[in-house]
PDB file of N, CA, C and O in Angstrom:
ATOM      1  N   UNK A   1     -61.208  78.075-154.150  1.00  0.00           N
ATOM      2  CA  UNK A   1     -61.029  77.062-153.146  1.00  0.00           C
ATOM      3  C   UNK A   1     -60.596  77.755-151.860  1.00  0.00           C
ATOM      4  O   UNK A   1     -59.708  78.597-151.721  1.00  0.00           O
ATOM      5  N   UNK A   2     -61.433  77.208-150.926  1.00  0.00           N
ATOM      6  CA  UNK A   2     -61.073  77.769-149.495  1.00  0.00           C
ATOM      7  C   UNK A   2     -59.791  76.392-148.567  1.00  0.00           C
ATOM      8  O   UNK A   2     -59.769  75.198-148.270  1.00  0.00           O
ATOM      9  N   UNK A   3     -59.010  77.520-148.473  1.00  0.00           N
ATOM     10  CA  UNK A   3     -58.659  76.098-147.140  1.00  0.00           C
ATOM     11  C   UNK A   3     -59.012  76.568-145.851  1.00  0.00           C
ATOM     12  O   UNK A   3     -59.168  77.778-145.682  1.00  0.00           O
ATOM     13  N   UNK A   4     -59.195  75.562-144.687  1.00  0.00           N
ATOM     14  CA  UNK A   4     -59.248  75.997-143.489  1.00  0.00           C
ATOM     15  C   UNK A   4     -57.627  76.402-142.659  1.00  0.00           C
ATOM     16  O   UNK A   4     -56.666  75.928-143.264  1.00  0.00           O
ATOM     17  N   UNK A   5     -57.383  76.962-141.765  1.00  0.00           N
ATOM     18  CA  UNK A   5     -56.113  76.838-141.288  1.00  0.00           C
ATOM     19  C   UNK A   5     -56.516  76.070-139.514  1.00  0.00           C
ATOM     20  O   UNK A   5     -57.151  76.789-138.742  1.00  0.00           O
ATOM     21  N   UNK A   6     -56.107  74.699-139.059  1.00  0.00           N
ATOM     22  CA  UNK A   6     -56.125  74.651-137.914  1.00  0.00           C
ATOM     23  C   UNK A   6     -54.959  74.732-137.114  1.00  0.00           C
ATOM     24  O   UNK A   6     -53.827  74.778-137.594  1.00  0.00           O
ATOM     25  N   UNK A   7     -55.318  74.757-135.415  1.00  0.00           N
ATOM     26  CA  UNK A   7     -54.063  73.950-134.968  1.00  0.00           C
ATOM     27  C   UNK A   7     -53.443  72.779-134.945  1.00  0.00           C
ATOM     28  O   UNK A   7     -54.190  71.900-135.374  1.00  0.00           O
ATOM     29  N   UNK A   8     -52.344  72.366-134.613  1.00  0.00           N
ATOM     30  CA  UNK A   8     -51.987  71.082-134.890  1.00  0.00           C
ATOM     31  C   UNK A   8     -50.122  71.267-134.107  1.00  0.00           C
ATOM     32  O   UNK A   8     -49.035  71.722-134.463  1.00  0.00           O
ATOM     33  N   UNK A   9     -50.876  70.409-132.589  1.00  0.00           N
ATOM     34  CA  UNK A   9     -49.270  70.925-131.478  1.00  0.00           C
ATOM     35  C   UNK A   9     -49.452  72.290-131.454  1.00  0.00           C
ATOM     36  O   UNK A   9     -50.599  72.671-131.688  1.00  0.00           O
ATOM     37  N   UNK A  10     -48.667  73.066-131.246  1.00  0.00           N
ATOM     38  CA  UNK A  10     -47.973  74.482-131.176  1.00  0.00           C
ATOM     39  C   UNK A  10     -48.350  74.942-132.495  1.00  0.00           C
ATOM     40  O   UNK A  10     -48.479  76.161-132.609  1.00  0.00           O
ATOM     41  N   UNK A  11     -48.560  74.206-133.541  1.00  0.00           N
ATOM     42  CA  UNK A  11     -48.348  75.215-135.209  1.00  0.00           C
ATOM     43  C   UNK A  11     -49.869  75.796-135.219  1.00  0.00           C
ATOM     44  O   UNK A  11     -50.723  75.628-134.348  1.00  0.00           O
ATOM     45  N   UNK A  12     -49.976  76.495-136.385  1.00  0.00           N
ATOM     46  CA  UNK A  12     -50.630  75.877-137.392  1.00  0.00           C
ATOM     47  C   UNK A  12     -50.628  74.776-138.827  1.00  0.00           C
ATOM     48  O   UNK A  12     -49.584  74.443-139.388  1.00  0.00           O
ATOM     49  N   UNK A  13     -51.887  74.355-139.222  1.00  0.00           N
ATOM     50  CA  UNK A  13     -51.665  73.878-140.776  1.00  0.00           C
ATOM     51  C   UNK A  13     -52.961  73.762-141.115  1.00  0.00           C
ATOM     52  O   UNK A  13     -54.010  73.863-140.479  1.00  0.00           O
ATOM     53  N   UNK A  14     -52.573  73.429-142.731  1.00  0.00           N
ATOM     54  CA  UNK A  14     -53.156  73.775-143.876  1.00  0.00           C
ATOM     55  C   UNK A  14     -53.459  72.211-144.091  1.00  0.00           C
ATOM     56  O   UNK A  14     -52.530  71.405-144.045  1.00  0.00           O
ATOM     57  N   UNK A  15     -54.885  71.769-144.346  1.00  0.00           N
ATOM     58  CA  UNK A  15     -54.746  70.611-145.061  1.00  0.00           C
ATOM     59  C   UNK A  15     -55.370  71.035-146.190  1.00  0.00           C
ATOM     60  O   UNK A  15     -56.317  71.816-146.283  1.00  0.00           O
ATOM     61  N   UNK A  16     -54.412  70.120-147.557  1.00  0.00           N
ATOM     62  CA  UNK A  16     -54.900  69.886-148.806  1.00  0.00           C
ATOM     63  C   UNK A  16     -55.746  69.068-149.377  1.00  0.00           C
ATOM     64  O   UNK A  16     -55.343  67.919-149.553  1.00  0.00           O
ATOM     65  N   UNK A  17     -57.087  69.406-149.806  1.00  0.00           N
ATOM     66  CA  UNK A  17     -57.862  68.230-150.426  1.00  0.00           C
ATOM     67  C   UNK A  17     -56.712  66.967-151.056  1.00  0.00           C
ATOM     68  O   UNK A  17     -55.507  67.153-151.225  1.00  0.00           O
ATOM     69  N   UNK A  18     -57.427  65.747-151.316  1.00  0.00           N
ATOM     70  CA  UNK A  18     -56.576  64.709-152.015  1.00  0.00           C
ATOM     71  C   UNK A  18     -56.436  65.216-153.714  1.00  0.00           C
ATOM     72  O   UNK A  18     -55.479  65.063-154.473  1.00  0.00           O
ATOM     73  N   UNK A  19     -57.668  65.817-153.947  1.00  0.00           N
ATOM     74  CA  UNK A  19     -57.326  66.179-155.393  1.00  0.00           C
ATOM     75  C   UNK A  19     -56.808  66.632-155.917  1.00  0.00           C
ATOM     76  O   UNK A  19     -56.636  66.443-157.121  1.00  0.00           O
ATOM     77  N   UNK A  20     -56.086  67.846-154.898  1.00  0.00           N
ATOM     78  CA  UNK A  20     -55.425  68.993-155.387  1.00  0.00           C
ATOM     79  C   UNK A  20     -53.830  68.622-155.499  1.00  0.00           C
ATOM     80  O   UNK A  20     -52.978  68.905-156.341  1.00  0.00           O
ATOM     81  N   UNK A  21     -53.796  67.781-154.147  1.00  0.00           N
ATOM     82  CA  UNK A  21     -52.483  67.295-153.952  1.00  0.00           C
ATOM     83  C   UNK A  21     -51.983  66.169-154.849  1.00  0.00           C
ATOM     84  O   UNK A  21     -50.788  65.920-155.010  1.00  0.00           O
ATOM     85  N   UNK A  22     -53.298  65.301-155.599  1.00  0.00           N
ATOM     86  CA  UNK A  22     -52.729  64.286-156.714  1.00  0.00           C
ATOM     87  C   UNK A  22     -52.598  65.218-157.490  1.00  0.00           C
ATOM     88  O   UNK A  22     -51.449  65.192-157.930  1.00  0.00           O
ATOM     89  N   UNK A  23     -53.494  66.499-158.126  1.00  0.00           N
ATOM     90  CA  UNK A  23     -52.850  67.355-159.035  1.00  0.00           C
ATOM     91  C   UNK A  23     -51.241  67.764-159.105  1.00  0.00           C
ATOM     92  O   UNK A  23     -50.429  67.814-160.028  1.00  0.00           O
ATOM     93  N   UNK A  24     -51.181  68.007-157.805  1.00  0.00           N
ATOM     94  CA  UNK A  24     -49.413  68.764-157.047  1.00  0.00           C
ATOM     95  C   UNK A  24     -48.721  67.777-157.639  1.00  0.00           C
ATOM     96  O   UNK A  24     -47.785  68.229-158.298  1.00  0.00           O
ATOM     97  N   UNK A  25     -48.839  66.294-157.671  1.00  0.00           N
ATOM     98  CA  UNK A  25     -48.082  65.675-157.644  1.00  0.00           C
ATOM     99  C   UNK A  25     -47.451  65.617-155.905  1.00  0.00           C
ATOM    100  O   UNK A  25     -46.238  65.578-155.703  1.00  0.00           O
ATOM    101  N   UNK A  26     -47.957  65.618-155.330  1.00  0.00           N
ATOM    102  CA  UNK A  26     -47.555  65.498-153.347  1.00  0.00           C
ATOM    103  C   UNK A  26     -47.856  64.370-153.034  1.00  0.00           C
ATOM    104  O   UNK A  26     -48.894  63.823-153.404  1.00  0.00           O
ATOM    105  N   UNK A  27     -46.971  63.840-152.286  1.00  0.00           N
ATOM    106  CA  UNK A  27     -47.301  62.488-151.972  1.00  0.00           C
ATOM    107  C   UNK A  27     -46.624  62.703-150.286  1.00  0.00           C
ATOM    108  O   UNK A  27     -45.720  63.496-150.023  1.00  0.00           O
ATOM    109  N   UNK A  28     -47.211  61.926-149.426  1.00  0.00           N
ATOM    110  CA  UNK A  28     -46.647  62.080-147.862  1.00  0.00           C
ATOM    111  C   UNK A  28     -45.018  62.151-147.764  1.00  0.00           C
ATOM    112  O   UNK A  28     -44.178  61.423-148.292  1.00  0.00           O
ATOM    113  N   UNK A  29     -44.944  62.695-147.350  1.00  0.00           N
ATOM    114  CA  UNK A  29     -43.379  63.446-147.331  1.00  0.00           C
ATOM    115  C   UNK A  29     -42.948  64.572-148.187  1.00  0.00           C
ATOM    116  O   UNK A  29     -41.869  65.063-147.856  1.00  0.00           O
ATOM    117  N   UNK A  30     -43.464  65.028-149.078  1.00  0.00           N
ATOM    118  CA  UNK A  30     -42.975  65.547-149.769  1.00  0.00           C
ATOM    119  C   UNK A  30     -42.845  66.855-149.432  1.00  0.00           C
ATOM    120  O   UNK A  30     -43.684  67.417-148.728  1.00  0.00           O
ATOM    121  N   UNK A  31     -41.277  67.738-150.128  1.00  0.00           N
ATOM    122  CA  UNK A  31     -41.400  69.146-149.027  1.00  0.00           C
ATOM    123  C   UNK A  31     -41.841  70.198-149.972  1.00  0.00           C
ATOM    124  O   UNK A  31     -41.796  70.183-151.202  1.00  0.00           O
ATOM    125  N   UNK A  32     -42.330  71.227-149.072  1.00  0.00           N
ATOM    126  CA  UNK A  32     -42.907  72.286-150.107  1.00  0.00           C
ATOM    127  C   UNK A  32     -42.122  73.819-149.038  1.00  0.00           C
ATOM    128  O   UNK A  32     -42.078  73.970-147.817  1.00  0.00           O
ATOM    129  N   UNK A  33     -41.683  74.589-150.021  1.00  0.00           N
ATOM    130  CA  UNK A  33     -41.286  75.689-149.538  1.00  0.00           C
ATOM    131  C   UNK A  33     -42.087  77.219-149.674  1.00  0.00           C
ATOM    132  O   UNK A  33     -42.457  77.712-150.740  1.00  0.00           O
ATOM    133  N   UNK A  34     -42.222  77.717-148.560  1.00  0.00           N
ATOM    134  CA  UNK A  34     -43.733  78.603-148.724  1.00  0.00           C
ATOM    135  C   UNK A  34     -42.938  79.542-148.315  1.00  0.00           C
ATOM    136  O   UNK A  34     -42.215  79.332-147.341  1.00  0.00           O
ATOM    137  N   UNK A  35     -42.919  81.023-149.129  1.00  0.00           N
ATOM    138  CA  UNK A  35     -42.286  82.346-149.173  1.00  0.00           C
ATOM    139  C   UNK A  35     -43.643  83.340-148.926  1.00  0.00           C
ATOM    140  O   UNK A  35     -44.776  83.088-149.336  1.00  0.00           O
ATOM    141  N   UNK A  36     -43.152  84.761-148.000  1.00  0.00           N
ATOM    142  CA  UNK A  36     -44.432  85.204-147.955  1.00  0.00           C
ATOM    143  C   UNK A  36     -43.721  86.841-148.811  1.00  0.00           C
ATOM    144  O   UNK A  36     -42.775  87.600-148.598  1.00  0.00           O
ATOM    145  N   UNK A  37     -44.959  86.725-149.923  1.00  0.00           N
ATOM    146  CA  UNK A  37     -44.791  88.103-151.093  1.00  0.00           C
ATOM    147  C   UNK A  37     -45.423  88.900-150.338  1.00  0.00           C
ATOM    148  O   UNK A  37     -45.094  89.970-150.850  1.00  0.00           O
ATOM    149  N   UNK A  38     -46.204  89.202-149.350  1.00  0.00           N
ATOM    150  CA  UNK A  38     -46.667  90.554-149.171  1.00  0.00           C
ATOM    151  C   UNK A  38     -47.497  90.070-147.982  1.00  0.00           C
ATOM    152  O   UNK A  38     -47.464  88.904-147.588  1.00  0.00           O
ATOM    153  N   UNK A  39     -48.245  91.033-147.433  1.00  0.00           N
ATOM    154  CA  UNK A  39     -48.974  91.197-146.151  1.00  0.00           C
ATOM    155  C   UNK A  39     -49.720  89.795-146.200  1.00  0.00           C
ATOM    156  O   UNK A  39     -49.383  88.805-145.549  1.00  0.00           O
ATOM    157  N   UNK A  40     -50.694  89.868-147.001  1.00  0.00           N
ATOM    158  CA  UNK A  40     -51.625  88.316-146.990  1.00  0.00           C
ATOM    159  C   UNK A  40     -51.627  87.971-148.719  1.00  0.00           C
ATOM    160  O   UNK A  40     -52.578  88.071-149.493  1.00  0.00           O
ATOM    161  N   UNK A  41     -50.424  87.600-148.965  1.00  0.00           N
ATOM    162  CA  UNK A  41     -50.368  87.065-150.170  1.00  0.00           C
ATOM    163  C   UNK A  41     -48.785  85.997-150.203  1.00  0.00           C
ATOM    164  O   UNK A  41     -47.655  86.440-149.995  1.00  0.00           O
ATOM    165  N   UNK A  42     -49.137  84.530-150.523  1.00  0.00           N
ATOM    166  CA  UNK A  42     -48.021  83.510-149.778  1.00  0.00           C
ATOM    167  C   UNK A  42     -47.928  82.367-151.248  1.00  0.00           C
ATOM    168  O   UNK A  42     -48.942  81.822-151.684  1.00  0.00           O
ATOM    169  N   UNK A  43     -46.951  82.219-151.681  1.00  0.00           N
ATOM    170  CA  UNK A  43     -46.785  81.701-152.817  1.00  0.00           C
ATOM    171  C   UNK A  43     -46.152  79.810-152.021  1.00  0.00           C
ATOM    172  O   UNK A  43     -45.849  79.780-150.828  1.00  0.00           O
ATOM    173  N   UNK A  44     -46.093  78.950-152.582  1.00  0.00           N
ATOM    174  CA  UNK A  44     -45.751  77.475-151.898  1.00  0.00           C
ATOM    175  C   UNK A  44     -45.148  76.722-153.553  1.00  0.00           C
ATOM    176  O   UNK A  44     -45.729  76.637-154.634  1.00  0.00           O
ATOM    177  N   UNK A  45     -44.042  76.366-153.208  1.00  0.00           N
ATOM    178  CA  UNK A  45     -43.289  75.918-154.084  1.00  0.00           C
ATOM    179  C   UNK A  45     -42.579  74.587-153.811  1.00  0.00           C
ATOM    180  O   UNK A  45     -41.864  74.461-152.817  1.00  0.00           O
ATOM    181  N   UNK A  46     -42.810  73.403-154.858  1.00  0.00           N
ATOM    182  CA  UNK A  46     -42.387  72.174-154.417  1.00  0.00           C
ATOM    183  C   UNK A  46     -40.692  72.451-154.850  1.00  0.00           C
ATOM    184  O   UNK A  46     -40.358  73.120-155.828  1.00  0.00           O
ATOM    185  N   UNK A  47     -39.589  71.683-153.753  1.00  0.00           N
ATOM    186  CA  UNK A  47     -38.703  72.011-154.523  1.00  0.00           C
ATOM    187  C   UNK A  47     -38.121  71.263-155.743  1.00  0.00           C
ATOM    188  O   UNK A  47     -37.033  71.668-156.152  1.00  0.00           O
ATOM    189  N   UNK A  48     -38.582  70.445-156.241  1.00  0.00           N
ATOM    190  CA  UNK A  48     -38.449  69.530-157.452  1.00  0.00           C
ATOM    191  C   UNK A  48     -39.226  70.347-158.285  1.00  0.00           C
ATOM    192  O   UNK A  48     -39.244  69.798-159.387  1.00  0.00           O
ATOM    193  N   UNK A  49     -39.842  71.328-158.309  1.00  0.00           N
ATOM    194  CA  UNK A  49     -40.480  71.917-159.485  1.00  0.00           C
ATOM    195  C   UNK A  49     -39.618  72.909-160.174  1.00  0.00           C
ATOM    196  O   UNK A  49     -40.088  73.595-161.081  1.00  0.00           O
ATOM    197  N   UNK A  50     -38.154  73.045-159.725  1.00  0.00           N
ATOM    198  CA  UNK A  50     -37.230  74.026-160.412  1.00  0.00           C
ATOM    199  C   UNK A  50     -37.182  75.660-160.275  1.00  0.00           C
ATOM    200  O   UNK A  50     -37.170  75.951-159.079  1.00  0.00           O
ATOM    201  N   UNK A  51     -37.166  76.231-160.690  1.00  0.00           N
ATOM    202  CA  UNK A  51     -37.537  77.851-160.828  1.00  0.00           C
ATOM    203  C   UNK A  51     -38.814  78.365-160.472  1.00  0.00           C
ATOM    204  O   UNK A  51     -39.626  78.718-161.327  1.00  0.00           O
ATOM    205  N   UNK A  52     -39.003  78.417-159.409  1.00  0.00           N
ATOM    206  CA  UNK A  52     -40.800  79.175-159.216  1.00  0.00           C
ATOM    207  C   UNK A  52     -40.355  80.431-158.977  1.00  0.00           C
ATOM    208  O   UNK A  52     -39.399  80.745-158.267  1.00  0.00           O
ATOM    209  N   UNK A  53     -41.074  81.137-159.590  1.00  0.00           N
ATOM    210  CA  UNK A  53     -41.072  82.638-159.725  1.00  0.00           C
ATOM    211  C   UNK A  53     -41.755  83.089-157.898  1.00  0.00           C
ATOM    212  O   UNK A  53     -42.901  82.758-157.590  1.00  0.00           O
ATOM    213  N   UNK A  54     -41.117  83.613-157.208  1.00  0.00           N
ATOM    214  CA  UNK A  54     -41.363  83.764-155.914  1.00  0.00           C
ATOM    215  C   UNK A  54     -41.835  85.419-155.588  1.00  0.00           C
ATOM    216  O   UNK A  54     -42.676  85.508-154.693  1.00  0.00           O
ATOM    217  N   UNK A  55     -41.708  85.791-155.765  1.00  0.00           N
ATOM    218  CA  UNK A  55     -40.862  87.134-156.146  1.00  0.00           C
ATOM    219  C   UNK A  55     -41.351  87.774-157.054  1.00  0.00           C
ATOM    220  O   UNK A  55     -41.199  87.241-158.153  1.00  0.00           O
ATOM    221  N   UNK A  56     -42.215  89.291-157.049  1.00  0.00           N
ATOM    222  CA  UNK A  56     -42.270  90.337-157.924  1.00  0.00           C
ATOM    223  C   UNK A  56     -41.146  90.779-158.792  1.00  0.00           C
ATOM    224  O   UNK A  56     -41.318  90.837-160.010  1.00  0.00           O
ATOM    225  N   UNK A  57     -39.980  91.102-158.237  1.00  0.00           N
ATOM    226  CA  UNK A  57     -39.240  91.602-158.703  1.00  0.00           C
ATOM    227  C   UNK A  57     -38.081  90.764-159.962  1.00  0.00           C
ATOM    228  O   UNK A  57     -37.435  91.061-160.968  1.00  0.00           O
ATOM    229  N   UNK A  58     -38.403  89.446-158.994  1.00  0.00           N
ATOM    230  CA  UNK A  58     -37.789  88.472-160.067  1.00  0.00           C
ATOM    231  C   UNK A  58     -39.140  87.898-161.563  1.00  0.00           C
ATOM    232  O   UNK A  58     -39.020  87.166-162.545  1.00  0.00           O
ATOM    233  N   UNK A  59     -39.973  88.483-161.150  1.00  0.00           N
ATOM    234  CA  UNK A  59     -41.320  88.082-162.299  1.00  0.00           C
ATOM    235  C   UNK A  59     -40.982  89.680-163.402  1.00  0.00           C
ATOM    236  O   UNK A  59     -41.290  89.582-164.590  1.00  0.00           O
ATOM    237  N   UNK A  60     -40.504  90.730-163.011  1.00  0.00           N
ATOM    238  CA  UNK A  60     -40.545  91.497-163.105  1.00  0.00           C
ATOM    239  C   UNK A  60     -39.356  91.390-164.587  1.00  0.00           C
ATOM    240  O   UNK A  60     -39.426  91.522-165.808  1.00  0.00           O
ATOM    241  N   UNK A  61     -38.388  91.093-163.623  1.00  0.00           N
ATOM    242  CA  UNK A  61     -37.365  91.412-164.237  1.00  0.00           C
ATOM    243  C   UNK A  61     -37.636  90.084-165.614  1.00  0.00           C
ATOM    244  O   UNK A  61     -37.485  90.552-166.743  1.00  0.00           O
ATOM    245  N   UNK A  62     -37.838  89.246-165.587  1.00  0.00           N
ATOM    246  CA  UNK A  62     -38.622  88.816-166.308  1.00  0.00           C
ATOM    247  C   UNK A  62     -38.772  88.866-167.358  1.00  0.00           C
ATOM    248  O   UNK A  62     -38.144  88.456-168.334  1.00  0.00           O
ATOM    249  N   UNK A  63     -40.465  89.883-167.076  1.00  0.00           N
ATOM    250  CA  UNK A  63     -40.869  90.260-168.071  1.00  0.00           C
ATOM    251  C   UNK A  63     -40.173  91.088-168.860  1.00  0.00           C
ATOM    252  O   UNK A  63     -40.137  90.843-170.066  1.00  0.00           O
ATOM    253  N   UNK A  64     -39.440  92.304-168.292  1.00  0.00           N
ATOM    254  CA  UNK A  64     -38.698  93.414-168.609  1.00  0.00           C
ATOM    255  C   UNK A  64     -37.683  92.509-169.662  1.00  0.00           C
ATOM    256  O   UNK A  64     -37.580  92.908-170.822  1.00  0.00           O
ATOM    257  N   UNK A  65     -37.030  91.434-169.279  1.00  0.00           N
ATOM    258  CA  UNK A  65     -35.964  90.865-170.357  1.00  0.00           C
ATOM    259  C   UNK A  65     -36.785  90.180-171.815  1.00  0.00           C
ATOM    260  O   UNK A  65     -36.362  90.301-172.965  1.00  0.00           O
ATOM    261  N   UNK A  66     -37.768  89.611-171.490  1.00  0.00           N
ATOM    262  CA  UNK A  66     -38.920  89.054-172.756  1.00  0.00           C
ATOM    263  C   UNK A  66     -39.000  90.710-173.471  1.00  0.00           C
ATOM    264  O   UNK A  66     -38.682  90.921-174.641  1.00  0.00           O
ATOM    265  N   UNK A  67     -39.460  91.740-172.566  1.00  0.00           N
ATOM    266  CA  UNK A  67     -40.261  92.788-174.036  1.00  0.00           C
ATOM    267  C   UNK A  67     -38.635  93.317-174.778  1.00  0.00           C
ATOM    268  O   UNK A  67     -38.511  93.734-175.930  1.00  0.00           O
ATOM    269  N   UNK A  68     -37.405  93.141-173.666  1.00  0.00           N
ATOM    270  CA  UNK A  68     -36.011  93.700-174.271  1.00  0.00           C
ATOM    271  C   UNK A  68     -35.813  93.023-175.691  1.00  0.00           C
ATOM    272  O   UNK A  68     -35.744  93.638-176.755  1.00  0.00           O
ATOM    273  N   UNK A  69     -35.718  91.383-175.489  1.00  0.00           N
ATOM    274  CA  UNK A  69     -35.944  90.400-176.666  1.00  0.00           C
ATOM    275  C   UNK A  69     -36.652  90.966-177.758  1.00  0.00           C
ATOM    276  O   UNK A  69     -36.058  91.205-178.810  1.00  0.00           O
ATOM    277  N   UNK A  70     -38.105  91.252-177.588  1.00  0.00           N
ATOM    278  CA  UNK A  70     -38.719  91.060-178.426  1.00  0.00           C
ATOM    279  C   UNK A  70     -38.793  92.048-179.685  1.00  0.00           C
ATOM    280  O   UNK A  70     -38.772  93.246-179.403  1.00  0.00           O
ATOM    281  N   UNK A  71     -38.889  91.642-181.261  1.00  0.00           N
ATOM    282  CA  UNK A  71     -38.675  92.610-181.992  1.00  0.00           C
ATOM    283  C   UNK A  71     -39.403  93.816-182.147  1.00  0.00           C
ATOM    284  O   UNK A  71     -40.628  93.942-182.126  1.00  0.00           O
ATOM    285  N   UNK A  72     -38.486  94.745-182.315  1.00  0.00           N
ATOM    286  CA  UNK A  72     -39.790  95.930-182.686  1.00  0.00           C
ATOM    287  C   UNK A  72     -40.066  95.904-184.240  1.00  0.00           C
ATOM    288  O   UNK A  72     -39.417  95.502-185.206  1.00  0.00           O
ATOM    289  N   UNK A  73     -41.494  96.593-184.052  1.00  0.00           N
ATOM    290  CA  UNK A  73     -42.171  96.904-185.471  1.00  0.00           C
ATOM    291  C   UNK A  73     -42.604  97.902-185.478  1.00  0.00           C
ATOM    292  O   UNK A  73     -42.381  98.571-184.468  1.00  0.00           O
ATOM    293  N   UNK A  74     -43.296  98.430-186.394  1.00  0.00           N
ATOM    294  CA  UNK A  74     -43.537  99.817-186.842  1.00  0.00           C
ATOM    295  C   UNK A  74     -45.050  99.900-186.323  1.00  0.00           C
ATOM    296  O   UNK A  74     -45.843  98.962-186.236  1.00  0.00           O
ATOM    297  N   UNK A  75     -45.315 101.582-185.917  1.00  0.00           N
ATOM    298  CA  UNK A  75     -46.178 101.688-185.375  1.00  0.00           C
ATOM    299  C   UNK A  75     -47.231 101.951-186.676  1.00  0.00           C
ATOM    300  O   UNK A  75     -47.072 102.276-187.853  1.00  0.00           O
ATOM    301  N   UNK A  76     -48.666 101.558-185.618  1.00  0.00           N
ATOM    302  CA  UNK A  76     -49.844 101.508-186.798  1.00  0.00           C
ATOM    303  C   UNK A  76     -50.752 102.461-186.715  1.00  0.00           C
ATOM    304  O   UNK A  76     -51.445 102.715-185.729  1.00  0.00           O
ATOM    305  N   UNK A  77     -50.758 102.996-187.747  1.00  0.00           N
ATOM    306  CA  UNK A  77     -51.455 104.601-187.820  1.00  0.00           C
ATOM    307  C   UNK A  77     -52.697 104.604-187.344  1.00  0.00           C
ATOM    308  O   UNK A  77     -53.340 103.593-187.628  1.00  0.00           O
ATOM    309  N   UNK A  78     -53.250 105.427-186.702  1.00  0.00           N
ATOM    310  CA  UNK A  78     -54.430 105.153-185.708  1.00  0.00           C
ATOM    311  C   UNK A  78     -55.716 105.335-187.043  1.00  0.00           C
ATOM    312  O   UNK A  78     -56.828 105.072-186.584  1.00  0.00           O
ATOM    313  N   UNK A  79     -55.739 105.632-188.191  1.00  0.00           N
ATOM    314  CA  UNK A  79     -56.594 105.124-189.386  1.00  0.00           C
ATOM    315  C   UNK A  79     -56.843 104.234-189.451  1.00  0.00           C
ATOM    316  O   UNK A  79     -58.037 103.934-189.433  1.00  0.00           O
ATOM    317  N   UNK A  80     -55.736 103.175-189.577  1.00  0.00           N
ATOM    318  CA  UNK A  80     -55.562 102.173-190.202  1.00  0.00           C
ATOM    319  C   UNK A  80     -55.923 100.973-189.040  1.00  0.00           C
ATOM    320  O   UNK A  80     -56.032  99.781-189.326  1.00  0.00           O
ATOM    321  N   UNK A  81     -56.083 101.533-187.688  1.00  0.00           N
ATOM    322  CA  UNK A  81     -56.560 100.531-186.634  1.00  0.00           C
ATOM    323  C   UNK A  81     -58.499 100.941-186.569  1.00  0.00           C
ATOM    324  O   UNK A  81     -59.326 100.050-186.374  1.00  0.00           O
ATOM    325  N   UNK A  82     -58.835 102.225-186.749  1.00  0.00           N
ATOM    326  CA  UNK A  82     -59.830 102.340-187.038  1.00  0.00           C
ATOM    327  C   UNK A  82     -61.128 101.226-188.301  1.00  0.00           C
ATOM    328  O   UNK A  82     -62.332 101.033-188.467  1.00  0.00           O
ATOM    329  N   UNK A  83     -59.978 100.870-188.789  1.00  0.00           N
ATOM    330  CA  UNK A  83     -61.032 100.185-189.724  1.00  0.00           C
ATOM    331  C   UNK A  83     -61.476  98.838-189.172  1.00  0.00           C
ATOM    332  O   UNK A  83     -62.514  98.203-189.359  1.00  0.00           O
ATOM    333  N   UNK A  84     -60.479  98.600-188.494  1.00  0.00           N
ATOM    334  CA  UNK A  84     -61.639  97.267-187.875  1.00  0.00           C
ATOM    335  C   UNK A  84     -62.044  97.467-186.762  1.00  0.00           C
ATOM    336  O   UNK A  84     -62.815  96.667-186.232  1.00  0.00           O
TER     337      UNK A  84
END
């Protein structure tokens, strides 16, 4: 999906198809908070949606705590992955 960006006054903006925004759950008024992750990469977060991962480092850390969790098992002899 492409959006266009126009002017609008002094700004710019973004309009959202209706579909996307009944998807969002957006309804007129509603606020959305837009963080920018990197040169041309911009994440938009409703704030009623709780925890949005904004942030590499917070996705990061993350993951890093899930694989800490997770159990280890024994490694599988590269034979025994050969057979299938």
């Amino acid at each position: 999906m492409e959006l266009q960006v126009n002017r609008w006054g002094n700004s710019l903006a973004v309009r959202l198809p209706s579909a996307l925004a009944k998807d969002l759950g957006l309804t007129e008024g509603s606020t959305l908070s837009p963080q920018q992750l990197g040169e041309r990469l911009l994440a938009v977060g409703q704030d009623d949606w709780g925890a949005v991962v904004t942030r590499r480092r917070e996705l990061l850390a993350r993951i890093r705590k899930l694989h800490k969790d997770m159990p280890q098992t024994q490694p599988i002899p590269k034979d025994e992955l050969s057979r299938y």
